[in-house]
Each structure stands twice: as C-alpha cells, then as structure tokens.
Backbone as CSV, one residue per row, in Angstrom:
resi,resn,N_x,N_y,N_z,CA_x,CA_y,CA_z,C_x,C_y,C_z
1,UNK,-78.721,-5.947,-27.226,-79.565,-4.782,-26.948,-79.511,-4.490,-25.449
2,UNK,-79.887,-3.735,-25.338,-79.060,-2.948,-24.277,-80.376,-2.117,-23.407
3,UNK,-80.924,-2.768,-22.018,-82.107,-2.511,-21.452,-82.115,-2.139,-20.160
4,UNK,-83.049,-1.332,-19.179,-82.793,-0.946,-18.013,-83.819,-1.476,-17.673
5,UNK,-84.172,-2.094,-16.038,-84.858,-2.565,-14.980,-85.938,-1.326,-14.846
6,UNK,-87.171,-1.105,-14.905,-87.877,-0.094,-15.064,-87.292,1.361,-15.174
7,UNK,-86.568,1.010,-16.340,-85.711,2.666,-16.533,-85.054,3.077,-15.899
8,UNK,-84.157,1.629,-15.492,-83.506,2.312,-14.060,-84.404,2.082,-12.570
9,UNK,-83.969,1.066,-12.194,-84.818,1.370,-10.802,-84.245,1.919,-10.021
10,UNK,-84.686,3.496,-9.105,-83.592,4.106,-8.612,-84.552,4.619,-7.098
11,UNK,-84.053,4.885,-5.589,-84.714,5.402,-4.939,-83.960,5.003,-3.508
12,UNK,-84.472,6.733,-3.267,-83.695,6.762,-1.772,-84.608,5.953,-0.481
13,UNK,-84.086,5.264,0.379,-84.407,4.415,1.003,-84.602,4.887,2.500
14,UNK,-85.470,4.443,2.639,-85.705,5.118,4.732,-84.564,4.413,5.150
15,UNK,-84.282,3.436,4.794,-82.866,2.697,5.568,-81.947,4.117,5.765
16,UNK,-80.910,3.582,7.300,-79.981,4.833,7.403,-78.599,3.540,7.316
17,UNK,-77.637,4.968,7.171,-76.447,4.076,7.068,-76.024,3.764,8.611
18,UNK,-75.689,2.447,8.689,-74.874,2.051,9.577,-73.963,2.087,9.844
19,UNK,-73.310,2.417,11.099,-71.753,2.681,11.126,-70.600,1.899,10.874
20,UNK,-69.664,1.815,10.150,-68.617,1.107,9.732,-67.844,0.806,10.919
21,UNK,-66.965,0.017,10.345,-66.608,-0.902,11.368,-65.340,-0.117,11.782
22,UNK,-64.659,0.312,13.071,-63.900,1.224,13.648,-64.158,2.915,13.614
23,UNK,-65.525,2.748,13.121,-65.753,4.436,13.042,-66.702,4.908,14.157
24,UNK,-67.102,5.646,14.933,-67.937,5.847,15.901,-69.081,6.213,15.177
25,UNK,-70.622,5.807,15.801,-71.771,5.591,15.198,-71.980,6.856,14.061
26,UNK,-72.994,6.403,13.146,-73.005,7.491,12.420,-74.586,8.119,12.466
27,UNK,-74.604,9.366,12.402,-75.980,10.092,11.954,-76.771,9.384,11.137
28,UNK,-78.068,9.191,11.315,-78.849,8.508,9.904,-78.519,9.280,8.574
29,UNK,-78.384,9.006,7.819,-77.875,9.273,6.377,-78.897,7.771,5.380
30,UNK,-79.817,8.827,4.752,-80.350,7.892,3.420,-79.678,7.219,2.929
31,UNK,-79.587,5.981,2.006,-79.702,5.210,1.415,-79.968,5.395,0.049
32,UNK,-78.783,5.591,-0.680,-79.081,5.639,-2.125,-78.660,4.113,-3.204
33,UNK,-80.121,3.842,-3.743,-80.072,2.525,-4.458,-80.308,2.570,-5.773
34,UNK,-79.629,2.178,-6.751,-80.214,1.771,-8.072,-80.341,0.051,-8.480
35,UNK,-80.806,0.052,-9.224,-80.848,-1.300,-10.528,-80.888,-0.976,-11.926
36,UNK,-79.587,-2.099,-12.424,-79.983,-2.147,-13.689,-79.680,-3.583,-14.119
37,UNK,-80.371,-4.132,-14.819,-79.790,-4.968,-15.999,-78.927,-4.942,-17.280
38,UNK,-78.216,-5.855,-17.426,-77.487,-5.203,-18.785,-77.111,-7.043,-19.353
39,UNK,-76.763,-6.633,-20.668,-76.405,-7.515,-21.456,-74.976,-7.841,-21.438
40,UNK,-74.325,-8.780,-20.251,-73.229,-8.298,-19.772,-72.978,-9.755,-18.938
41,UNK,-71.221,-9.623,-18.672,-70.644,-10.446,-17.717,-70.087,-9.659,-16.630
42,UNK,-70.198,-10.159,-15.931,-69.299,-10.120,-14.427,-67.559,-8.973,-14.359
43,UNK,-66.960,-9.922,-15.722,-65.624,-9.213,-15.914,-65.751,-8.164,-16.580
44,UNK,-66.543,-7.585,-17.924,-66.805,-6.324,-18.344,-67.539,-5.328,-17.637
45,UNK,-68.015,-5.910,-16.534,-68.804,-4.763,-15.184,-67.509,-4.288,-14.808
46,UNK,-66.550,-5.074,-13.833,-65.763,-5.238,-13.209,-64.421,-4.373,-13.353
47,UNK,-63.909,-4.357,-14.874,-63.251,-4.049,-15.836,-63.610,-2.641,-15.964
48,UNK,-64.829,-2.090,-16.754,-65.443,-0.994,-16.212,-65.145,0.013,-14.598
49,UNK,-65.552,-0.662,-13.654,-65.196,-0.129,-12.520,-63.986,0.102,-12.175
50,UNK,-63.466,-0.821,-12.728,-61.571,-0.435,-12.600,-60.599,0.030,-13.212
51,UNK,-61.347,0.219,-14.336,-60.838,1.569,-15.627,-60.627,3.142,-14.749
52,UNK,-60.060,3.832,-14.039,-60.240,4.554,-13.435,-60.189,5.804,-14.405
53,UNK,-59.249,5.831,-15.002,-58.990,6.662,-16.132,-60.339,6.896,-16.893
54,UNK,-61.145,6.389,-17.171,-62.559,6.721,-17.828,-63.633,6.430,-16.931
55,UNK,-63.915,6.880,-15.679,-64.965,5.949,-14.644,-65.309,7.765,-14.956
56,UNK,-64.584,8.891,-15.452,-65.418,10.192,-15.380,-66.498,10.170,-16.872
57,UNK,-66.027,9.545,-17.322,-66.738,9.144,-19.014,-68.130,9.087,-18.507
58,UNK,-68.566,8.087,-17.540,-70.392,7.510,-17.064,-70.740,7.811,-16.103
59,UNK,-69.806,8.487,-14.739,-69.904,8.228,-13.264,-70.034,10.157,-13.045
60,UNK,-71.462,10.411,-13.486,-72.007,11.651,-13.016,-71.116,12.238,-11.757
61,UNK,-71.004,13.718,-12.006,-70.049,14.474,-11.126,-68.729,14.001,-10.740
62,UNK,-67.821,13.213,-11.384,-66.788,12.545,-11.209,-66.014,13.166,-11.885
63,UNK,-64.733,14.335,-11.553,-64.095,14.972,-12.257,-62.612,14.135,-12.403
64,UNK,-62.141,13.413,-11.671,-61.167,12.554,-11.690,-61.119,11.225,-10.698
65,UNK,-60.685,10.252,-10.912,-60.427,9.045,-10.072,-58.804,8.596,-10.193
66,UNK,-58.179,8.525,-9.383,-56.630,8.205,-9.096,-56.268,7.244,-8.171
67,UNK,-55.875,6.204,-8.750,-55.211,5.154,-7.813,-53.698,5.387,-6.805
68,UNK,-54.101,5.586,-5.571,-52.973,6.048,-4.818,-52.272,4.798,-4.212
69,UNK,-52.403,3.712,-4.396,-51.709,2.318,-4.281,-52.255,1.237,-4.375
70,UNK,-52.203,-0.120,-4.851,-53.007,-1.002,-5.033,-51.900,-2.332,-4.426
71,UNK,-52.450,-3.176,-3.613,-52.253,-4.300,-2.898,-52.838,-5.090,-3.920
72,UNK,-52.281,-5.976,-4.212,-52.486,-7.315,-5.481,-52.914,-8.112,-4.509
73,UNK,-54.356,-9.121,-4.884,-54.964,-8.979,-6.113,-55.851,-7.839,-6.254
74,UNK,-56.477,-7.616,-5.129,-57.968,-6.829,-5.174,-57.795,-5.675,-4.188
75,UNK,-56.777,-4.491,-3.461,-57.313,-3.663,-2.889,-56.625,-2.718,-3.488
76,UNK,-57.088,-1.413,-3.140,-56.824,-0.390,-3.640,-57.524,0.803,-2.910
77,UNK,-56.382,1.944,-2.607,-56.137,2.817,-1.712,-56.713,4.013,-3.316
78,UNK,-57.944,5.071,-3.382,-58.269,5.942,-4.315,-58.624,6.971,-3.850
79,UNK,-58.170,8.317,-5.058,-58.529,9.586,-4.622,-59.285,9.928,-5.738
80,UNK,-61.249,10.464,-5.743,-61.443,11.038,-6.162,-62.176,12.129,-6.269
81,UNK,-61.911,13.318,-7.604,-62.348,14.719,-6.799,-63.916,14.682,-7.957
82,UNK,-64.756,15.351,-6.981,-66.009,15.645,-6.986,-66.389,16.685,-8.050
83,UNK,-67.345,17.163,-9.164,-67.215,18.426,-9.331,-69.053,18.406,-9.308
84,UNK,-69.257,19.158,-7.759,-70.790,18.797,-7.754,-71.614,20.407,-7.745
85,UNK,-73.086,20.278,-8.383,-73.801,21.313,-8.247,-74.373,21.859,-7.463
86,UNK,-74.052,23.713,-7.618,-74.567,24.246,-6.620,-76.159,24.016,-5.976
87,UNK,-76.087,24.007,-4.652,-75.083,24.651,-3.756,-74.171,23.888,-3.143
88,UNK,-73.815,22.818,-3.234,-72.882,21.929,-3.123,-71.470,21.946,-3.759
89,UNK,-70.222,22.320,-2.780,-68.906,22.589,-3.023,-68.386,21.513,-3.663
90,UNK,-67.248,21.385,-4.565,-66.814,20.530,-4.827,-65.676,19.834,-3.883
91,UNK,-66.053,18.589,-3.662,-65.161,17.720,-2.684,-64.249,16.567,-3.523
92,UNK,-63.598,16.245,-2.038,-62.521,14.867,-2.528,-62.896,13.772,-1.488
93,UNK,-62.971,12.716,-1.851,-62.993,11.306,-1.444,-61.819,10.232,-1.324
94,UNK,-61.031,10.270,-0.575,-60.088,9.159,-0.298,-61.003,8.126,0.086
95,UNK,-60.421,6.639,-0.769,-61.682,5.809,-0.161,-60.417,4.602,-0.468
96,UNK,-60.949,2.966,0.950,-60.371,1.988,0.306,-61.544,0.849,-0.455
97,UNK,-60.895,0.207,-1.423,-62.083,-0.528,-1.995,-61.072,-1.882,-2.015
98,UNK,-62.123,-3.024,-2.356,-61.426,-4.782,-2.434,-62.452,-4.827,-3.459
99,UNK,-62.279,-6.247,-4.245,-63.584,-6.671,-4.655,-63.665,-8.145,-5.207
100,UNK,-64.197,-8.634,-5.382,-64.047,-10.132,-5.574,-65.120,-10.754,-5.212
101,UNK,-65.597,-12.109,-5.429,-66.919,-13.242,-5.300,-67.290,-13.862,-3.555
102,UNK,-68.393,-13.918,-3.506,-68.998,-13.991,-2.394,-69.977,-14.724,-2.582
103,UNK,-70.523,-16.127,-2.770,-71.518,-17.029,-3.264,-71.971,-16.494,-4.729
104,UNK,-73.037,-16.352,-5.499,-73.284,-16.287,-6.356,-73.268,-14.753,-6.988
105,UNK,-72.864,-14.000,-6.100,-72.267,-12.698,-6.454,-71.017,-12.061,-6.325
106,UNK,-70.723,-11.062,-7.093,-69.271,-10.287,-7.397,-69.452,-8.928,-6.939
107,UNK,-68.411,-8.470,-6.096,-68.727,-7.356,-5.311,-67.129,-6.602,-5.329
108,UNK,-68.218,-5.043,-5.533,-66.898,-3.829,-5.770,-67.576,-3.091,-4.030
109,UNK,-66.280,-3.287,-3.396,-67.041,-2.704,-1.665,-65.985,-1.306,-1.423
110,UNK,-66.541,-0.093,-1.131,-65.510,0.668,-1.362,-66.152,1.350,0.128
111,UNK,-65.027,2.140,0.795,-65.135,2.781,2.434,-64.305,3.681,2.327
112,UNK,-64.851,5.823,2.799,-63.896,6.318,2.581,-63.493,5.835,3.663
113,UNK,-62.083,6.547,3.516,-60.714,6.131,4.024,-59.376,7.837,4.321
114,UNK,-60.281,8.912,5.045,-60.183,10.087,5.095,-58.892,10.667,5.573
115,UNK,-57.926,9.663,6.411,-56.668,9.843,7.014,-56.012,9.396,5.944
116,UNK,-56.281,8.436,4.966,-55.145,7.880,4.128,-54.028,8.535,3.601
117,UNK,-54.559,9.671,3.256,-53.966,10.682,2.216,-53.779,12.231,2.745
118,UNK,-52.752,12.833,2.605,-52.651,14.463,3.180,-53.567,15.121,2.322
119,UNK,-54.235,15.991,3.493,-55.271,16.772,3.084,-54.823,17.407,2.037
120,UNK,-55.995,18.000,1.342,-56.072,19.219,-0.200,-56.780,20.569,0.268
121,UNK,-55.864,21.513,0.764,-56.297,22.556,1.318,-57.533,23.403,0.557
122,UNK,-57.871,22.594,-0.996,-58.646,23.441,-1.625,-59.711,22.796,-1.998
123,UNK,-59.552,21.568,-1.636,-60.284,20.682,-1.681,-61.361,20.212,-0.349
124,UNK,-62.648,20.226,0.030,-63.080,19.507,1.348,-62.890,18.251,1.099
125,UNK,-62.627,17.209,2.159,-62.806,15.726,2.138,-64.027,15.595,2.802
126,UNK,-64.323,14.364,1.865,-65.373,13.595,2.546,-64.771,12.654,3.962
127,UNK,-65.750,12.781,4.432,-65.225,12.119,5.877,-65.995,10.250,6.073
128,UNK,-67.315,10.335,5.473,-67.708,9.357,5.584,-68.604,8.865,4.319
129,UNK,-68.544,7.698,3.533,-68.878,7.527,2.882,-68.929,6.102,2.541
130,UNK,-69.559,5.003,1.988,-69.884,4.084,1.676,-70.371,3.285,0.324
131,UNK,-69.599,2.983,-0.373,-70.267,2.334,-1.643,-70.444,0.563,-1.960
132,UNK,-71.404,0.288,-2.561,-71.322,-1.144,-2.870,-71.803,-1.406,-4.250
133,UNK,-71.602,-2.304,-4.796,-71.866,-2.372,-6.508,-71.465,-3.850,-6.064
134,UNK,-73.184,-5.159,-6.764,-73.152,-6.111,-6.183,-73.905,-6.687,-7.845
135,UNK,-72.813,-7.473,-8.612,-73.414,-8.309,-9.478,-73.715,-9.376,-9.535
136,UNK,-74.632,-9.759,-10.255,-75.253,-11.477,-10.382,-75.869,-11.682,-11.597
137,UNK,-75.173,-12.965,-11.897,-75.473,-13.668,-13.292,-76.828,-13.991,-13.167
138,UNK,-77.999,-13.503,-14.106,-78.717,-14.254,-14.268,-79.821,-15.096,-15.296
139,UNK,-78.010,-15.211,-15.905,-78.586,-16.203,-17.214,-78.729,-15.772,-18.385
140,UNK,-78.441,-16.448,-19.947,-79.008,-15.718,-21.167,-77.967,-14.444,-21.180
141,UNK,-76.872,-14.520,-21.189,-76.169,-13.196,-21.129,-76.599,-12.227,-20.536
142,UNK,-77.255,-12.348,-19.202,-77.553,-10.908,-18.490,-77.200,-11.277,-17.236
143,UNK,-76.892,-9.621,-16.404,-76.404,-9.386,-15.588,-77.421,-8.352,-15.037
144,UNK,-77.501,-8.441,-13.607,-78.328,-7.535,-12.419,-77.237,-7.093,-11.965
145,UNK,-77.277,-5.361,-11.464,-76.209,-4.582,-10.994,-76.913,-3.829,-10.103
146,UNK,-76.802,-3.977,-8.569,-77.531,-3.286,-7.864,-76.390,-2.427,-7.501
147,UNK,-76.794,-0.752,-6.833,-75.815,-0.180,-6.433,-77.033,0.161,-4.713
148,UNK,-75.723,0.625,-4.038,-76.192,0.715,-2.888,-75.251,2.157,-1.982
149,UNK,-75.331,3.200,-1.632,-74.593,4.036,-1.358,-74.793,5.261,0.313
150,UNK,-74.339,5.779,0.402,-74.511,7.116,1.373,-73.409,7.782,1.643
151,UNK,-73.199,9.006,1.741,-72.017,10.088,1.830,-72.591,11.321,2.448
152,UNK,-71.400,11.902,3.385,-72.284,12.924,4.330,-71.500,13.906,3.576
153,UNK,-72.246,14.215,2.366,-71.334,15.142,1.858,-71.902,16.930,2.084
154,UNK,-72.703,17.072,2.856,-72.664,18.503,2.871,-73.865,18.351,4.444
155,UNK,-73.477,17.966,5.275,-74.142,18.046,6.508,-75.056,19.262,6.523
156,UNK,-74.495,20.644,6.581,-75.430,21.781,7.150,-76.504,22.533,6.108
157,UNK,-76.688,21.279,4.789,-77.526,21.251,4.096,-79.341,20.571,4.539
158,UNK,-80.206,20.638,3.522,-81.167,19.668,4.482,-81.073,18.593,3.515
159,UNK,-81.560,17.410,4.162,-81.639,16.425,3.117,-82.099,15.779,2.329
160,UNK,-83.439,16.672,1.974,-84.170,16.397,1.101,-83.340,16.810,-0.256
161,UNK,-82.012,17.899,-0.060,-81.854,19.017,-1.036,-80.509,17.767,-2.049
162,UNK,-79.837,17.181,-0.427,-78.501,16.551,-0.626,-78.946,15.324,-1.522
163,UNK,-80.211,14.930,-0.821,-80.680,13.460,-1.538,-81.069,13.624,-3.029
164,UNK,-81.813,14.780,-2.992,-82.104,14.476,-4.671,-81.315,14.658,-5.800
165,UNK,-80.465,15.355,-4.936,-78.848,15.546,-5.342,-78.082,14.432,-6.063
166,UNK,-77.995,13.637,-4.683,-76.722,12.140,-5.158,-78.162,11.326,-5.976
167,UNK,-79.503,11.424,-5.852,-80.329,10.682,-7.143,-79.979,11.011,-8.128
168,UNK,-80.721,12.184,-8.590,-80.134,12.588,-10.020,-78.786,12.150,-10.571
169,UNK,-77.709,12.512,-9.727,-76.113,11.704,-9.871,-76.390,10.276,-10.623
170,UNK,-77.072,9.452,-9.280,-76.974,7.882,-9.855,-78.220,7.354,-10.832
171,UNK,-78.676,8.215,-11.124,-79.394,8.499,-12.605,-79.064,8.292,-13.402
172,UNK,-78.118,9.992,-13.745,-77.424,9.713,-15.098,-75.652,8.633,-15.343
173,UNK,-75.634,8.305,-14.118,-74.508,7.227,-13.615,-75.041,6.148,-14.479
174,UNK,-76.224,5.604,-13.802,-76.226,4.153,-14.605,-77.659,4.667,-15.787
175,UNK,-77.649,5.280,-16.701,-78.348,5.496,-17.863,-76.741,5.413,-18.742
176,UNK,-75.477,6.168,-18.344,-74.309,6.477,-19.081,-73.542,4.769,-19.060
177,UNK,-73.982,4.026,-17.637,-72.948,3.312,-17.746,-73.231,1.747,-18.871
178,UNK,-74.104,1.151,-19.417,-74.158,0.338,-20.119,-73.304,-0.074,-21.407
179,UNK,-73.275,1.950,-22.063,-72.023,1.832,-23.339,-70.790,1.964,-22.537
180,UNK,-70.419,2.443,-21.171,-69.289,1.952,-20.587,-68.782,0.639,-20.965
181,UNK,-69.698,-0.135,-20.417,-69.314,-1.709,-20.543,-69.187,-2.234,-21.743
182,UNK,-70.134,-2.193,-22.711,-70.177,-2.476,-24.103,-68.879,-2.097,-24.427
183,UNK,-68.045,-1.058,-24.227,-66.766,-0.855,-24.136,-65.362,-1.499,-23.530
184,UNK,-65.478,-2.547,-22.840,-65.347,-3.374,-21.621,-65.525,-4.715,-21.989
185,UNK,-66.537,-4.983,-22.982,-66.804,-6.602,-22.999,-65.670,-8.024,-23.469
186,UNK,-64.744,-6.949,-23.850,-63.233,-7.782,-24.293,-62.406,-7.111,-23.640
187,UNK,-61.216,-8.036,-22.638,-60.277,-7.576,-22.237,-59.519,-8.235,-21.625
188,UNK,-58.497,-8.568,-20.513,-58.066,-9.141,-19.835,-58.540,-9.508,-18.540
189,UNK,-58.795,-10.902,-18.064,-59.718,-11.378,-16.957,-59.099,-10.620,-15.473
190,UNK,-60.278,-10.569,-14.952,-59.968,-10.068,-13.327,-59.748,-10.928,-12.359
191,UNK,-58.805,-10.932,-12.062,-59.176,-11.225,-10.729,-60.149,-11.395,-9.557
192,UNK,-60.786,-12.366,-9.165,-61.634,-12.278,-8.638,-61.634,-13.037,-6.995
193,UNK,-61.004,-12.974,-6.210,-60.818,-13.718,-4.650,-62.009,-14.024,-4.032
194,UNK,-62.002,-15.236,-3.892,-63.587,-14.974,-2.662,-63.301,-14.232,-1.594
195,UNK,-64.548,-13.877,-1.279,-64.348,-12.714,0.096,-64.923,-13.317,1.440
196,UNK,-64.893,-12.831,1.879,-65.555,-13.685,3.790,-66.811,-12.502,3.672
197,UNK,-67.646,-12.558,4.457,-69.038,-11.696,4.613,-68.427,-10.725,5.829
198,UNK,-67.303,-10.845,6.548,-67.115,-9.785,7.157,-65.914,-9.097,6.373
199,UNK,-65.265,-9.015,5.067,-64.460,-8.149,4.958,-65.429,-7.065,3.929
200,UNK,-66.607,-7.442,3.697,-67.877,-6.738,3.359,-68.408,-5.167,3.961
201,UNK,-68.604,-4.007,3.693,-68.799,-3.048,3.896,-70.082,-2.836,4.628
202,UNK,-70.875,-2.435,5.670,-72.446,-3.028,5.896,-72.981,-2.832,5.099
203,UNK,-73.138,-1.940,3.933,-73.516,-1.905,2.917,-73.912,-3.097,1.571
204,UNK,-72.930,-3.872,1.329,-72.596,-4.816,0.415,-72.938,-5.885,1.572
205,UNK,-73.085,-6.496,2.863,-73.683,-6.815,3.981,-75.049,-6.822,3.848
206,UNK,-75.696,-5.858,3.210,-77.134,-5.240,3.702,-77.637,-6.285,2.241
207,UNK,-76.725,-6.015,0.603,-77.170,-6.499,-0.399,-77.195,-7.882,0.014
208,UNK,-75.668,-8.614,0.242,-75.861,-9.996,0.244,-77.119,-10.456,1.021
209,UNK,-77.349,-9.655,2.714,-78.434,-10.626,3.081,-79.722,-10.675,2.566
210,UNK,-79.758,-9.417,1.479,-81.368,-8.953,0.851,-81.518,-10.009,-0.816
211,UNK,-80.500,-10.238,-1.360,-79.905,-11.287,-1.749,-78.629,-12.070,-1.832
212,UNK,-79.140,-13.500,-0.709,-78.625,-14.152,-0.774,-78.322,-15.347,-1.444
C-alpha cells in the first residue's frame, strides 16, 4: 500500500540557494522541498529516476528528458525541455547529474550545466538550477524521499508567482511518482559508487547535513 508523509510534505523554504561551486554568487532563490514515503527500495527509486524515457509519465511539466552522454558508472550529461504554464515560457535545462551512496543515504545530485550543449534558438535555457533527490531506508520495506530544489527560471517575474509555480509542479510530481516506482520494483541493479560530500551539489550538502 502505497502512502504519503502528510499528503506529501511539500513547502517553499526561506532558505536561499547557495552558489555552486565555479559559478559566481547567486541571487536568493527559494527553496523548493518535498517528502514522501513509499513502499519501496533504493534501486526502484533510482531506476525510476533513470528511466528517462518515462520521467514525463510523473515529473509535472516535463515534456521530454534526453541523455546527451553518460560517463560509466554514474554521470550523465541531460537535456530537458520544459512545457510550463502561463505566464511562464517554455524552457530547456542542460544539466550534469552523478548519483550513488553517501553513509546511510542514496543520492540523485543534478547541476544545470548551460554551456554543455549548443543553444535552441527556440528554446530559453535555464542558466541556473539545482536538484537533489536524497533516499533512506527506513526499515519494513519503506523508503523516505526527500526532494530539495531551485531554478531561476523566469527572473523578471515576482516570486511569489514563480514559487507557487515550481510547488504545484512538485505536487503533482510526487502524488504521480509512487505508481512510477511500483513500476520499477523489478529490474536490473544500479549501480551505486560511494560519493565524497564534496562531489555533492550544496543542495544534497544542505540534506546530508540536515540528515546525517
């Protein structure tokens, strides 16, 4: 059976994002967080997230995800395009992601990555953006899935308008994503590398030290 952390625990955070590492400081930008629980392992989360081909199936406003090269075991160079509601244009996200174990948690750390790829003249890129998706076993076949996020995706907006925006998004994101996984729960094992705490995003940084 198949249950959410108070329906989803979801909420934008006074925390601002911190600037990534080689990028010059960034504007405060909210903090978008969810929780869920699920009846679940580590590798059918995991598996899930790396299905790219169906990540538009659960992953609100996600019109496509495309792997533009992958370094074995765990990195991967991705393009994906946005299809978001007005008044918000639809954008593209070049981003790099790793992911793999870090003490008692499994972590998907993703950073756009805006030079990677030649621009899409019809497309805006996102320029800065940050994701983390941080699991932990805890016991009895369940799994805690915190997400943790920020994207400056429409600056000369205000941000009360942008924020309730990417909420609603990671709303119906993790309400959709549970039969994702249930979809997921048999398959071929992942790969999983331990990671060092600095090849960590500050983001996935911010989870480990909030749990460590």
């Amino acid at each position: 059976m198949w249950r959410t952390l108070a329906a989803v625990a979801l909420y934008s955070s006074l925390n601002t994002a911190p600037a990534l590492a080689d990028e010059p400081p960034a504007s405060p930008q909210p903090l978008i967080r969810g929780e869920i629980t699920l009846n679940a392992q580590p590798g059918a989360v995991l598996r899930t997230l790396l299905d790219t081909a169906r990540v538009p199936q659960w992953a609100a406003n996600v019109e496509s995800v495309t792997v533009l090269a992958f370094r074995p075991p765990n990195q991967y160079l991705v393009r994906t395009r946005l299809a978001l509601p007005f008044p918000l244009a639809d954008r593209e996200l070049i981003s790099r992601s790793i992911h793999g174990q870090l003490g008692r948690h499994s972590y998907l750390n993703v950073v756009a990555a805006p030079d990677s790829a030649p621009p899409d003249p019809e497309r805006p890129r996102i320029e800065r953006a940050a994701v983390c998706w941080q699991a932990t076993v805890l016991g009895d076949g369940q799994l805690q899935l915190r997400y943790l996020s920020y994207a400056e995706i429409a600056p000369w907006l205000p941000e009360w308008l942008t924020s309730a925006a990417a909420l609603d998004a990671v709303e119906l994101t993790l309400s959709q994503l549970p039969a994702a996984v249930a979809a997921h729960q048999h398959g071929e094992p992942v790969a999983m590398p331990a990671l060092q705490f600095s090849e960590l995003n500050p983001l996935c940084q911010q989870l480990a030290t909030e749990n460590p």
